[in-house]
N, C-alpha and C positions, 0 to 999 in steps of 0.2 A: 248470728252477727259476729260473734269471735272467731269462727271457722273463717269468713268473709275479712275482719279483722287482720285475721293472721295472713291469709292468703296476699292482703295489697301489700304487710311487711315486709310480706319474703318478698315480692315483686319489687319492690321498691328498693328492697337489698340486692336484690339481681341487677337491677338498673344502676343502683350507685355503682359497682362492681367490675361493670362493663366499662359506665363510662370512662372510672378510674382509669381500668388497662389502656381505654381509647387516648385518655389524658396522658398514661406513661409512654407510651408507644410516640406521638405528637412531642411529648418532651424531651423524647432521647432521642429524634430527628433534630428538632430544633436545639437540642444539645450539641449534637454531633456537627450542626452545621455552626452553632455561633449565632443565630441569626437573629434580629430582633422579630418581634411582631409587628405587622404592617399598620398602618397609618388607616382611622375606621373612614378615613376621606377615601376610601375606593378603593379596588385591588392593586397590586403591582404585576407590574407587567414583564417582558423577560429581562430589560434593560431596567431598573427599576433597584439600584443596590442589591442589597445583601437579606431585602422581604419576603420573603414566602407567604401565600396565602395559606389559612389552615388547610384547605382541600387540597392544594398543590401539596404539602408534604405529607397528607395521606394517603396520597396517591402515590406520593415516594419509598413511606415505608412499605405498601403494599408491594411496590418493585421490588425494593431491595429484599424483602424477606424471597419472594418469588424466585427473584433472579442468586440467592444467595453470595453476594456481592463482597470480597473480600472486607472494605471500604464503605462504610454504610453512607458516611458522608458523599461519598463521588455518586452514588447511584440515589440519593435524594437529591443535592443538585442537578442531577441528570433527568430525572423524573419530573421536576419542577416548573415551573414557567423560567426559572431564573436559565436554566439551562439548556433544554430541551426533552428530548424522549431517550427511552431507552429498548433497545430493540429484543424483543425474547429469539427472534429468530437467526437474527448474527450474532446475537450478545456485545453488543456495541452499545456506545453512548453517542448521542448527536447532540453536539455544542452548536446552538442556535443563531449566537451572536456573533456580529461581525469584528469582535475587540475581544479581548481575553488579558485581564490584568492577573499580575501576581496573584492574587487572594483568592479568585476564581481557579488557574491554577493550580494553586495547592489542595485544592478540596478534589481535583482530578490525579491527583500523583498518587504512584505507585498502584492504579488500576489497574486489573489483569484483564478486561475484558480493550476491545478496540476503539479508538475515541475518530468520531468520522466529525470533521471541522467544514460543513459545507458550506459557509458562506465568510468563515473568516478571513479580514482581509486585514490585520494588521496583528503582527505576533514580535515581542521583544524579549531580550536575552531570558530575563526573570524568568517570565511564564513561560519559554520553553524549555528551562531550565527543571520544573514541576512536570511537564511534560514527558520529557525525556526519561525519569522515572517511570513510566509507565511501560507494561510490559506487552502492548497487543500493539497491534495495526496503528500509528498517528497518519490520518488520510486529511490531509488540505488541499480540498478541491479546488478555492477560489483566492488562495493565498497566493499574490504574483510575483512579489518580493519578500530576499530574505537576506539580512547581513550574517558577516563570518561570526558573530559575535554569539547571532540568536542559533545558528548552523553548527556550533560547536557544543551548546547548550542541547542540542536534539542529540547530540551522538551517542547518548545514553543507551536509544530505544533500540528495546530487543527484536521484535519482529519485523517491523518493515516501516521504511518512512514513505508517502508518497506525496509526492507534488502534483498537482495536473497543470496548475496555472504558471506554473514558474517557465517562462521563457527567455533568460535572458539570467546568466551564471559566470563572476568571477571566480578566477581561478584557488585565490584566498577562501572563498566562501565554500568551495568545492572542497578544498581541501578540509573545509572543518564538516562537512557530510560526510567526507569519507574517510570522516574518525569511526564512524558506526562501522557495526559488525552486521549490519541485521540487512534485507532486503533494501534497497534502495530507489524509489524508483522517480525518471526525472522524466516522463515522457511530453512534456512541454517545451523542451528545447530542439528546435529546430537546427540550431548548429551550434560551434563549440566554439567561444573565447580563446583565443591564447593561453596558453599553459591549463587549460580547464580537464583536456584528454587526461593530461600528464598526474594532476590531482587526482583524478577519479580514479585510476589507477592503483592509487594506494590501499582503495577502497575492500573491505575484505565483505564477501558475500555476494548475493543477486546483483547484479547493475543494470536498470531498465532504462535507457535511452532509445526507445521504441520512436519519438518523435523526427532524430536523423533521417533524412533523407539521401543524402548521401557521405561516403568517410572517407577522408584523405588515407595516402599512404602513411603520415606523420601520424596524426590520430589514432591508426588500427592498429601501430607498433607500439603506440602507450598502452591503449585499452586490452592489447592480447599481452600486460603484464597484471593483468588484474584477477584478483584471487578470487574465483566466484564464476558465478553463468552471466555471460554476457546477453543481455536481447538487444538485438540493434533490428529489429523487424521492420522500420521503417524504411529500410536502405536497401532500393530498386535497384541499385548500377553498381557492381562491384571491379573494379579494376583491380589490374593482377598484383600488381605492386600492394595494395590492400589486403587484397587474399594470402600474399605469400602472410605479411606480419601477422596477420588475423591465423593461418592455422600453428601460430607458436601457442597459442591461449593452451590452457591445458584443462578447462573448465566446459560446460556445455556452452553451446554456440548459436544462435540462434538468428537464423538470416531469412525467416520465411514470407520475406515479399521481395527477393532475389528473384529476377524472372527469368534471366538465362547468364549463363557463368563462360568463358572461353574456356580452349582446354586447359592453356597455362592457368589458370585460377581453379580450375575443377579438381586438376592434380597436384594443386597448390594444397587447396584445402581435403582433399586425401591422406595428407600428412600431419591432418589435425589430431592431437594426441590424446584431447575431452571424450568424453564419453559420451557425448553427444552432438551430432550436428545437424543441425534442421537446417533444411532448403527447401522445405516443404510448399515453396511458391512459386517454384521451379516452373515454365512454358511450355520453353526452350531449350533441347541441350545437340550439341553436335555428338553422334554415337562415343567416340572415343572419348568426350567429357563423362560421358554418363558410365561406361567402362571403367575412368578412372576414380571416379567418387565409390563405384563400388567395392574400392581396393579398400577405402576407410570400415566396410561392415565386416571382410574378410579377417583383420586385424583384430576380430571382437569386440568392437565399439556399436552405437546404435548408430544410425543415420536416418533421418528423415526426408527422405526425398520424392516429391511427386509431381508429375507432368501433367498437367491441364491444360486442354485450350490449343492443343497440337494440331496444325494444318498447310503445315509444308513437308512436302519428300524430305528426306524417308521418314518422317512419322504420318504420314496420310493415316496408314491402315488402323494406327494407336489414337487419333484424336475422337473418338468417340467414348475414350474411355480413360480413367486413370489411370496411371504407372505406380505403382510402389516401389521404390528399389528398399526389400528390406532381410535380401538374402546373401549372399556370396554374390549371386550373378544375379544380371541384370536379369527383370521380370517383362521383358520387355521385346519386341520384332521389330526389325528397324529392315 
């Protein structure tokens, strides 16, 4: 009986023991976040303030321990219903909701991991201001407007801003994007505002405008004074007047849904100085175009260049198959 005795004590001190650590762990989430305890009228849901369910923030701490998270607050927010999941395989956080106040926010600033916003559709100075502290990826997939206000507030982030939904950009608002130093990317706009080329311009780093479909000569003379790799992948027709401004860029270049270039534009962008120039979307080229593009790999620069889909004289004999131009001379029988 005392052997028996002793055994349910110790048990019983093991249990209390456990539950404690279970209770401190629970308390320095719920520490960390502020938050009260929820309401025993039902759980709270993602939209629901500042409530965590108990399980929702031990599911949090289990993350943030997991994912050893600079920020324990951001990755139990993120872990929670209040916020959403957090992914072990990109190391990202996914913000659930379609609002993001200051207060939420700041429980997200200065994470090192990448914050994916796919369904937010409404973001003000504050909170992008908590934002913009952040050092990974900010990806807004469903955000379709943005003022100069909240756009100056983002230029903090260090790795890359991405918009998908934004179609439609003043050139003030532009200009406060392209305070940032980090990746930029806008491929939802399909053309460019007034003075917007001119803004983005200023811009230092990656500039993705992959949505253009075609660029004026005025626009390609801003964009080739932009400090960074330009992608303009969207843009099928390139006229010469474009091509000449476009090979002053001094950064990699990137044109690869260009389908076929004149010679004036082949031996334009020949004289591109970047390190890199993709045309990798290349058709079309008349022989003496494709001769003159490979004066840019002679130079020791990369080029990306390749024919598909060839089936007129004199490329008959080559449409059955790739072109690479990735040597001094062309790879190619004409």
């Amino acid at each position: 009986m005392r052997r028996s005795a002793a055994g349910a004590h110790n048990a019983v001190g093991a249990g209390t023991l456990l539950a404690g650590i279970a209770c401190g762990a629970l308390g320095l989430a719920v520490g960390c976040l502020g938050v009260d305890r929820p309401p025993a009228s039902g759980p709270a849901g993602p939209d629901a303030g500042r409530h965590l369910r108990p399980a929702d923030i031990g599911r949090a701490v289990v993350s943030s321990i997991r994912c050893r998270c600079d920020r324990l607050a951001a990755d139990v927010v993120a872990a929670s219903g209040l916020c959403g999941t957090i992914s072990d395989r990109d190391r990202a956080l996914v913000w659930n909701g379609r609002s993001l106040d200051s207060e939420q926010a700041f429980s997200l600033a200065g994470n090192r991991f990448s914050v994916v916003l796919p369904v937010l559709q409404e973001l003000g100075p504050e909170a992008a201001s908590h934002l913009g502290t952040c050092t990974g990826i900010l990806d807004f997939v469903k955000l379709e407007t943005i003022d100069a206000a909240t756009a100056n507030a983002l230029a903090g982030t260090r790795e890359a801003l991405r918009f998908h939904a934004i179609t439609a950009l003043d050139a003030v608002t532009a200009g406060g994007l392209a305070r940032s130093s980090c990746t930029l990317k806008l491929d939802g706009l399909a053309d460019l505002a007034p003075g917007v080329a001119a803004a983005l311009a200023r811009h230092h780093g990656t500039l993705s405008l992959n949505g253009l479909a075609e660029i004026s000569a005025e626009e390609a003379d801003h964009l080739a004074d932009h400090e960074g790799a330009l992608c303009l992948n969207g843009v099928r027709r390139l006229s010469d007047a474009a091509a000449r401004a476009l090979a002053r860029s001094r950064h990699a270049l990137h044109l690869n849904s260009v389908e076929t270039l004149s010679v004036e534009a082949a031996t334009a962008l020949a004289t591109h100085t970047g390190w890199c120039l993709d045309c990798s979307g290349l058709v079309w080229l008349e022989p003496d175009a494709v001769c003159a593009l490979s004066a840019h790999k002679r130079s020791g620069r990369e080029i990306l260049v390749r024919l598909s889909g060839l089936a007129e004289p004199p490329h008959a004999a080559a449409s059955a198959r790739e072109i690479a131009v990735h040597g001094a001379d062309v790879d190619a029988e004409f």
